[in-house]
C-alpha positions, 0 to 999 in steps of 0.5 A, a space after each residue: 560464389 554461390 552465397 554471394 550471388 544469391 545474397 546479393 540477388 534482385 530476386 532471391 527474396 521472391 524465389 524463396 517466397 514462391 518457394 514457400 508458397 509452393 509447399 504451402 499449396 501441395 504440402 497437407 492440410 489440403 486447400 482451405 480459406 484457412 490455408 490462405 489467411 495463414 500464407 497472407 499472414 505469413 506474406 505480411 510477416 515476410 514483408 514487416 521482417 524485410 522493413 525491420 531490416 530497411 528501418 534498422 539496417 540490419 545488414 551490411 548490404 542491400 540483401 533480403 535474406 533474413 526475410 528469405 530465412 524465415 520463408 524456408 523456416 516456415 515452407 515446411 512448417 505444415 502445423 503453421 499453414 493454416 491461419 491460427 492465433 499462432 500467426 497473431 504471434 508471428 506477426 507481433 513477433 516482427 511488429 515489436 521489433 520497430 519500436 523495441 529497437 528504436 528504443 536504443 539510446 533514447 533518454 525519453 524511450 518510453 512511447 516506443 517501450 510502451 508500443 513495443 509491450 502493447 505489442 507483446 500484450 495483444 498476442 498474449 490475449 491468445 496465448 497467456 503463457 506468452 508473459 512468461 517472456 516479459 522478464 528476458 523483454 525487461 532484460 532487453 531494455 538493459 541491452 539496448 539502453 533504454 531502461 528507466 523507472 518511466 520506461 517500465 511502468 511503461 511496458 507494464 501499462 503497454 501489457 496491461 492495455 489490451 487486457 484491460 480491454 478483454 476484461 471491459 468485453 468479458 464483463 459488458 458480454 457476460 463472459 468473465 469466465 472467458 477472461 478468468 481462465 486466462 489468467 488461470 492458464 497463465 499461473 499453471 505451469 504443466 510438466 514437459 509433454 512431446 507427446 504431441 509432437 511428430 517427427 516433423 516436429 521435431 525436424 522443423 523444430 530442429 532445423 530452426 535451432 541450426 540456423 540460430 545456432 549457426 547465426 548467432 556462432 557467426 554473429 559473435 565472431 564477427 560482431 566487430 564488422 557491425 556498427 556498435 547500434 547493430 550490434 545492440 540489435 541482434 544481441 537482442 535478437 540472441 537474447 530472445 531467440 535463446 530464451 524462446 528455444 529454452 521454453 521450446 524446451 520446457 513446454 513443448 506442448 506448446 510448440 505451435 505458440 513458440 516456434 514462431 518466436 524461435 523461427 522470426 529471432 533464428 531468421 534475423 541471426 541466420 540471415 545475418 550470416 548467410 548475407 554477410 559471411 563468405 567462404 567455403 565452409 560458409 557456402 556448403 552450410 548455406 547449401 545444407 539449409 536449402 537441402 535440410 528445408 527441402 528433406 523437410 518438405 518432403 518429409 511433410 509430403 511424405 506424412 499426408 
């Protein structure tokens, strides 16, 4: 079957990252140094996402798909070429998944809890809004067990570290301006705006949550094949996908902040799916993905 060759091919994970690399090269903004630290940047989130998995076991079987998925997600995703603070947050995105997911179980979780928020706070120096999340990231330590008095004070400092360390560089650089409208930033919170969305914005936007929804359908049906740590794992990865599509949702001038949060948590589910789920239906959907995230392409092209 189609769905299980390429699943389980040596080389799926590198013709969908050549895939990638190939719109990220012809698809617009034309070539830039830019363009090139946004596809490295993106390479090493590939890479990370692919360990998460070895680390974690995330899947059943030797497959790199959810590493696959997000090079698809992002092929498209013009507004994400050129590197940007919204790639910090790709890669954090990834990054705080080891120690967060090592966390499981653990009665002394706090160095992990500590990494992981310190992990959240340094891509929040870009983008403030970003603490808005820290609730649904409290919530996962109640999913995966790890929740303490210790391991919160833990996340607070992990939050705190790198801030702190803006407001020691703001105040020796005479730049307390800088540091203050950040936290201005964070307090406001403004009414939804698409106006400055495209229609490929909405299509990439789109596609991201298909592949979520699909994942996280198929997840819950079959959730019982997966060890009970797995399990644990991508009920995290649920928790926080569905929590960054509904801020998708309610601050959309946002988008090119969030949508890498949507597209690592859609990755992980979508992944999942596409590896380990085989049938007819399950192939014709895995055909559909490719088709939609080649249209979108396309599409991309079609915008210059």
């Amino acid at each position: 079957m189609f769905q299980r060759t390429l699943a389980q091919g040596r080389f799926t994970l590198a013709l969908m990252t050549l895939f990638a690399a190939v719109a990220w090269l012809v698809l617009p903004p034309p070539f830039s140094w830019q363009l090139v630290g946004g596809l490295l940047a993106s390479a090493v989130s590939l890479y990370l996402l692919a360990e998460l998995n070895n680390a974690f076991v995330l899947l059943r079987i030797n497959s790199r798909m959810i590493s696959g998925t997000l090079a698809l997600l992002l092929a498209p995703a013009v507004m994400l070429h050129e590197l940007q603070a919204a790639h910090l947050i790709l890669l954090c995105s990834v990054v705080a998944y080891f120690p967060l997911l090592a966390a499981y179980q653990r009665p002394w979780a706090t160095t992990f809890v500590y990494l992981a928020f310190l992990v959240i706070g340094i891509s929040s120096v870009p983008f403030p809004q970003l603490l808005h999340f820290l609730p649904i990231c409290w919530i996962s330590l109640f999913v995966l067990r790890a929740w303490s008095l210790k391991a919160w004070v833990a996340s607070l400092l992990g939050i705190l570290t790198p801030w702190c360390f803006l407001l020691t560089w703001a105040y020796c650089a005479d730049q307390m301006p800088l540091f203050s409208e950040r936290f201005t930033s964070l307090m406001r919170i403004d009414r939804p705006d698409f106006a400055a969305w495209t229609v490929l914005h909405f299509v990439v936007a789109g596609i991201t949550l298909l592949h979520f929804l699909v994942g996280a359908i198929d997840f819950l049906l079959t959730k019982h094949l997966d060890k009970t740590r797995t399990r644990y794992h991508y009920y995290t990865a649920l928790l926080h996908g569905a929590m960054a599509f509904a801020w998708l949702l309610l601050q959309p001038q946002y988008f090119p902040f969030i949508i890498p949060l949507c597209m690592t948590n859609a990755a992980m589910l979508s992944g999942h799916f596409a590896a380990l789920s085989y049938g007819k239906i399950q192939n014709i959907i895995v055909c559909l993905f490719a088709v939609l995230t080649v249209a979108a392409c396309v599409l991309a092209f079609l915008q210059v």
